[in-house]
N, C-alpha and C positions, 0 to 999 in steps of 0.2 A: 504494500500500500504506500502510494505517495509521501511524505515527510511523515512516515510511523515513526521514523527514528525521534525523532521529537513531540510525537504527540503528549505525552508526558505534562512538559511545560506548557504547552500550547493553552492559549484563553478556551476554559469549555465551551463556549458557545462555537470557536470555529473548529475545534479538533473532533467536536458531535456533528458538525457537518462534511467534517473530511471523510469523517467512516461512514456515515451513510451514505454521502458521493460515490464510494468506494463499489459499497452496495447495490447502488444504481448503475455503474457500471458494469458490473458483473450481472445481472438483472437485463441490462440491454445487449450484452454480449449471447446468453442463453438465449433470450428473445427472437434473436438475428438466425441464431439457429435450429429454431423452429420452423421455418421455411423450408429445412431440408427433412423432406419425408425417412433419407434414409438414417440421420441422426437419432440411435436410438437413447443419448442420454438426454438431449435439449432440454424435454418438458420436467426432467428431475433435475437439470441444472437450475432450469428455468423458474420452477416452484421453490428451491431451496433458497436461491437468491432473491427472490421476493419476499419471499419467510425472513429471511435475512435482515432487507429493509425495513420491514417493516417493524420487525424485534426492536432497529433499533430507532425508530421513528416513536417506537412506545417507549420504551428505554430511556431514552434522551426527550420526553416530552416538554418539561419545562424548560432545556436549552432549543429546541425546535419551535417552539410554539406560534410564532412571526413568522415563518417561512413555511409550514406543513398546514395546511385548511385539514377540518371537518370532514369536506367535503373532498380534498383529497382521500386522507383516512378508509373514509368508507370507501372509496373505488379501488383504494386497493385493497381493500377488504371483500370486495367483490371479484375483484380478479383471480385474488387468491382463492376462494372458493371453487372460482369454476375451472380449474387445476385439479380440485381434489377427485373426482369422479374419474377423471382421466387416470389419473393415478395410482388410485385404489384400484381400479381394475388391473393395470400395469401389474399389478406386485399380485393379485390375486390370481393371473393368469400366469406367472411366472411358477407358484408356491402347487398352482393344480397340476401342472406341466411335469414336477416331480411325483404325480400321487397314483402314477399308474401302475408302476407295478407294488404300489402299499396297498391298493383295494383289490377285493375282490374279482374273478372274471364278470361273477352274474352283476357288477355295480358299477363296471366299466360304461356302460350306456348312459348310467347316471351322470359320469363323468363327463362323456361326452357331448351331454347338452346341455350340462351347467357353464362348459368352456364354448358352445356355441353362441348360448346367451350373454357370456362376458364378454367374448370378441366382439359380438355385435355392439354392444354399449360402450367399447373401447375407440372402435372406428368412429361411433358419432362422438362421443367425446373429443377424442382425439381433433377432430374437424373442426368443431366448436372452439377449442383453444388454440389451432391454429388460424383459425378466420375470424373470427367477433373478440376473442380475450386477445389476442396478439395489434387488433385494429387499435383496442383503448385503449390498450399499455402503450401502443408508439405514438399516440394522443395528448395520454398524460403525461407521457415521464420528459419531454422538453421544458415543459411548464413547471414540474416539479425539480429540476437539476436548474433551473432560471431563479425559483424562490431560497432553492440552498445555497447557492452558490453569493448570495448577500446574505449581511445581516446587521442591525442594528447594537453598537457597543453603549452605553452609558461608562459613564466617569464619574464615580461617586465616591469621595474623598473618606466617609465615616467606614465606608467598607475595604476592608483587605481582597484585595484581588487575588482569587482562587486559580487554580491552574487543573487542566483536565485531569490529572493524577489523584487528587482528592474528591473527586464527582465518582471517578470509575472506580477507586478504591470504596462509597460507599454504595453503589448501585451494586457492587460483587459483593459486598458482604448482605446487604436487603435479600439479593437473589439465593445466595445461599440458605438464608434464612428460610425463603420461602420453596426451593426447592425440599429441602429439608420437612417441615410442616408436610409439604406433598406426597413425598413417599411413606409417611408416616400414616397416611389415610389410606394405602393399600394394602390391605388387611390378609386378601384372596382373589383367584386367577377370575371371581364374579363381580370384583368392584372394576367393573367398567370406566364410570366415568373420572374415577380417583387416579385410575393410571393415565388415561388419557389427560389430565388436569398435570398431573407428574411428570409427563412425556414434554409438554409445552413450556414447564417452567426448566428444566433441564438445556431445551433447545435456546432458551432464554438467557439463560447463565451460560452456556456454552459460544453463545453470538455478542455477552458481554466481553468476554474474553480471550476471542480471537483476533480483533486489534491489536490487542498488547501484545503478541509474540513475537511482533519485530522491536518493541519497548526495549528499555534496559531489565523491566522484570519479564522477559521473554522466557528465561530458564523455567522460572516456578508457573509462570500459564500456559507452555508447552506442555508439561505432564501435565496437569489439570485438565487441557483440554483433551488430552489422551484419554484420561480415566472418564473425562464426560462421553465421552463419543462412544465408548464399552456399553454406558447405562442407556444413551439413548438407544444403540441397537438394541439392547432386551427391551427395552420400554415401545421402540417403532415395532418391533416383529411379534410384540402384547398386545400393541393397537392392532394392527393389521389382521392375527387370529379373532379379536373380537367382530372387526369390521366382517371379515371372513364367516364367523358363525351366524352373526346377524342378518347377511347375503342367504345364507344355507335356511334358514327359517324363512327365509321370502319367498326364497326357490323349492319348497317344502308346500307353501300356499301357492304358487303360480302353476307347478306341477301338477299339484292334483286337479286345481281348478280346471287347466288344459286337460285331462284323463275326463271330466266329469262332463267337459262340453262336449268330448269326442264322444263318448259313449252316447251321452243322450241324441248325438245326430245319427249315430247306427239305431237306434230306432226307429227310425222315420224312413231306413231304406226300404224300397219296392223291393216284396218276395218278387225273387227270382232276377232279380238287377244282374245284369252281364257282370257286374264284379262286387265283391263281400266286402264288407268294410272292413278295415285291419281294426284290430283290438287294441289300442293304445296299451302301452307298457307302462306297467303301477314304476316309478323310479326310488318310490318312498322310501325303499330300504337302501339305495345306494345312496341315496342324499343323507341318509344318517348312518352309512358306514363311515362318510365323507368327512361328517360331522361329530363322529368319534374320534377321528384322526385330529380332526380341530381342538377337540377336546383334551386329547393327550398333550398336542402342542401348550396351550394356556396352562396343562399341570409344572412342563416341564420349563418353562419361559419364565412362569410364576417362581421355580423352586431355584432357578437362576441369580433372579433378582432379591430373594431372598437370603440367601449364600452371599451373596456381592454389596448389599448397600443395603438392607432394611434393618431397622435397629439400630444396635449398635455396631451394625458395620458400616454409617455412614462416619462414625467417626473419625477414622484416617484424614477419611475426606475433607472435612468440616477442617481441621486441624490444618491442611495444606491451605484451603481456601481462606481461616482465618489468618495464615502469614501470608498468602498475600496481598489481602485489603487493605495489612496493615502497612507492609512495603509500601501499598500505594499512596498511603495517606500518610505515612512518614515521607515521602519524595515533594508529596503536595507542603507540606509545612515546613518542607526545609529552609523557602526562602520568607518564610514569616518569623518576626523577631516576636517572642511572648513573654512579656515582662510584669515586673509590679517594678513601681516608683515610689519612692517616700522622700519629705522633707524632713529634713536632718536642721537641726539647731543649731550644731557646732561639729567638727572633725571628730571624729569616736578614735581612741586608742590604734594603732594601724602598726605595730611593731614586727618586721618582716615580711612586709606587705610588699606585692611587684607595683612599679610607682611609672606609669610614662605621661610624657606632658602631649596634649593634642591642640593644635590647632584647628577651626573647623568652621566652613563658611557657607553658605546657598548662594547658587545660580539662580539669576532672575526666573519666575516661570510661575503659572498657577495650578494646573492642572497636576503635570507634571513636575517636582520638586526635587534636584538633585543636589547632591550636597559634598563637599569638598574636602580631604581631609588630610593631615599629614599628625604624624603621629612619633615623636622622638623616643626613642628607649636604647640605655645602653651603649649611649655613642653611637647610633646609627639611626637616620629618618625613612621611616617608610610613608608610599602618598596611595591613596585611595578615592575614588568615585564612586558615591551611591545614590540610587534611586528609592526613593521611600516614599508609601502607601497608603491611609489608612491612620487611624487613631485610635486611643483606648488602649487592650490589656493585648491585641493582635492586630500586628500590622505587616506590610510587604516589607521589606530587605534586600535588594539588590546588588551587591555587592564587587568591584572590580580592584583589584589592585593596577595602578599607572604607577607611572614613571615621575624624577621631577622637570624636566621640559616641562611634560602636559602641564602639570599642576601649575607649576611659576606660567605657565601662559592664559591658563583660566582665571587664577587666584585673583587677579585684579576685578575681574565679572563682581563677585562679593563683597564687593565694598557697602560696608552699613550693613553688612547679614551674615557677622560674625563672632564666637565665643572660644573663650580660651579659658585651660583647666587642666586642672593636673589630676588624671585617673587612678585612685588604688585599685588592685585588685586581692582579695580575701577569700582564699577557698574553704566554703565550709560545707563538708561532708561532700554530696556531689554538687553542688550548686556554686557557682562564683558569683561574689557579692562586687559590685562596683561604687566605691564611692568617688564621688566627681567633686572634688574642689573646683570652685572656679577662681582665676586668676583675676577674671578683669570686671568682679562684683563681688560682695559679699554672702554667697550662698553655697548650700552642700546639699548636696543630694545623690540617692541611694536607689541601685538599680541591680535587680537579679532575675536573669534568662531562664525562662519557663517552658518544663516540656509540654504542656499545655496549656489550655487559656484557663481550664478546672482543678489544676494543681493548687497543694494547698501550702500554701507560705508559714513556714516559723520563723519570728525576727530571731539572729541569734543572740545568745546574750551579753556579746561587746556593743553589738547595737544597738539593742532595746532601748536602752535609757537616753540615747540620743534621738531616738524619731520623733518628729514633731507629729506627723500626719501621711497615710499614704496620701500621693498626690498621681496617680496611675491615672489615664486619660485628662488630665486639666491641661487645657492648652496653653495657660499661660509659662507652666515649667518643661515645654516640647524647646529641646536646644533649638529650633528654627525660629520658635518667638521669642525664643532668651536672646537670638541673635539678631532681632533689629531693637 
């Protein structure tokens, strides 16, 4: 997929349009190949890649929602519908095509007009989705690749700007969740609609997580999506015998029905007609030898899936998929700085404390706010550029190390938008406490980096007695208003 390498950082609203593009293009590629009659995968490329989009057109709703209608929605909710019949027959005809020498001779006839009945419904299918489904899809998806391919950003200063890694890291762990719940409702090979509910949230989580494997967490959603694609085949070839037995119960009424009309018209032949009526053939029993074999299948698909992932054998699983939501959502906050701020009354005790002096200025700008820095320690200066986010306990962080050319060439830009201070550093247990003297006013103030925004702070006890007050989001003590 196009710039996967970077979807990671990428703003969620355009990186949830890259993959669905991605989607659509694979979608118009199977499409294109449905013109060719003798292409026998097209209409299963062609259905799976719409599945595809539209997973993630559901998936990504609230970063879509400006660009995908309603009224899109449903036509492809209609497209994809009329794929499935074509489909299901496909696989049904495939699964009968083995069952000839597993039945009976005398049930063989059975066979044989349940697969004339399915060809038949296969070919008009078939037809159908290459002429009427194949017309609205090359209809709509211009119109749809036109609305993705924009999208409206807002700039909103109070909020830290999120990056795709934190979206997908919590929509993987949601889905896990709820695939989980899923399988959990399939009891026996007769909860029907529990697998099928199981099968889709599977395919769900499985289409969340195949973007990522050209990611840098490619390694841990490669297996993942290994071990998903095990459980959708039990769970598709569960759907499919169900689909399969439900077929058999129709073809069970359609049968006799045709035996009951034939019969009753050989009553009404003229004694002695130049030819007998043929006695239609009762199939009853070969449709339920048919339907035994169905039966066996759902025992043994059931006692699969049960061995593999229900109960406590989803845990494995659970276990990989929660490291790596959490990968994702540790990658999404790496560039967010998460602090508490306190004013300080006076300098607290600092005996063996690492001590550098900063200089540190703002480039003009509203929107965007970058800020200048050089920093002395040790006989040696180091210079930095940052971009910064956001306000409160979470904000963006940007961070570059430059050279001193660059800096001595910008540093003039900040005139009147500057602070100067001399930083302790105090590590206590795992957390470093910052206390900031400032040099060119009389104030001190006290800063310690949070691994969350819910972590819970203990002042330590050189501190304590010095804090005046936390002052965490007050904008009057943000070094950029200290610095005009």
């Amino acid at each position: 997929m196009e710039h996967a390498g970077k979807l990671l950082d990428a703003a969620p609203e355009a990186a949830a349009r890259i993959v669905a593009l991605g989607a659509l293009d694979e979608a118009c590629a199977a499409a294109e190949r449905l013109r060719d009659e003798t292409d026998d995968e097209a209409l299963h490329d062609f259905r799976v890649a719409l599945r595809r989009f539209r997973s993630y057109l559901r998936g990504y709703r609230t970063l879509l929602e400006d660009s995908v209608t309603k009224r899109h929605r449903r036509a492809l909710r209609d497209l994809a519908a009329e794929t499935t019949v074509a489909r299901d027959t496909e696989v049904q005809l495939e699964w009968l095509s083995g069952q000839t020498e597993q039945v009976r001779s005398t049930h063989r006839p059975a066979l044989a007009w349940l697969v004339e009945r399915l060809e038949q419904r296969h070919r008009e299918a078939y037809a159908g989705v290459r002429g009427e489904t194949l017309r609205r899809f090359v209809e709509i998806e211009p119109k749809l690749r036109e609305r993705l391919l924009r999208y409206v950003a807002r700039l909103e200063e109070s909020m830290p700007r999120r990056v795709f890694a934190s979206e997908a890291g919590e929509l993987v762990r949601h889905a896990g969740e709820a695939l989980h719940a899923g399988l959990a409702a399939v009891r026996s090979p007769a909860d029907v609609e529990a697998a099928h509910e199981a099968r889709i949230l599977a395919k769900r989580l499985r289409y969340l997580l195949e973007p990522l494997r050209a990611t840098d967490v490619g390694e841990q959603t490669t297996a993942l999506v290994k071990h998903l694609k095990g459980l959708q085949d039990i769970l598709g070839e569960l759907h499919d015998a169900h689909v399969m037995s439900q077929e058999l119960a129709s073809a069970q009424i359609e049968s006799a029905t045709e035996r009951v009309r034939q019969l009753h018209e050989a009553l009404y032949v003229e004694p002695g007609a130049e030819q007998e009526p043929k006695v239609p053939r009762d199939l009853r029993a070969g449709l339920l030898g048919i339907d035994r074999n169905v039966r066996d299948r759902l025992q043994s698909l059931f006692g699969a899936l049960q061995a593999d992932w229900l109960g406590e054998r989803f845990a494995p699983f659970q276990q990989e998929l929660t490291a790596l939501a959490s990968s994702l959502l540790a990658w999404g906050s790496r560039h967010l700085e998460i602090e508490r701020k306190y004013l300080l009354r006076d300098l607290p005790p600092l005996q063996g404390a690492e001590a550098e002096e900063i200089i540190q200025g703002w480039l003009p700008g509203d929107e965007v706010r970058e800020r200048l820095r050089r920093v002395d320690a040790n006989g040696t200066s180091r210079f930095y550029r940052t971009i910064k986010a956001g306000s409160g306990i979470a904000r963006v962080e940007l961070e570059d190390e430059t050279d001193a050319d660059l800096f001595e060439t910008l540093w003039p830009l900040t005139e009147g938008r500057r602070v100067r201070k001399r930083r302790h550093k105090v590590r206590e247990g795992e957390r470093v406490w910052e206390i900031d003297e400032f040099l060119d006013r009389d104030l001190f103030l006290a800063e310690v980096e949070l691994p969350s925004a819910d972590a819970i702070v203990e002042l330590p006890e050189w501190l304590r007695p010095h804090v005046v007050r936390e002052v965490t989001g007050e904008s009057e003590y943000k070094n950029e208003n200290l610095a005009r």
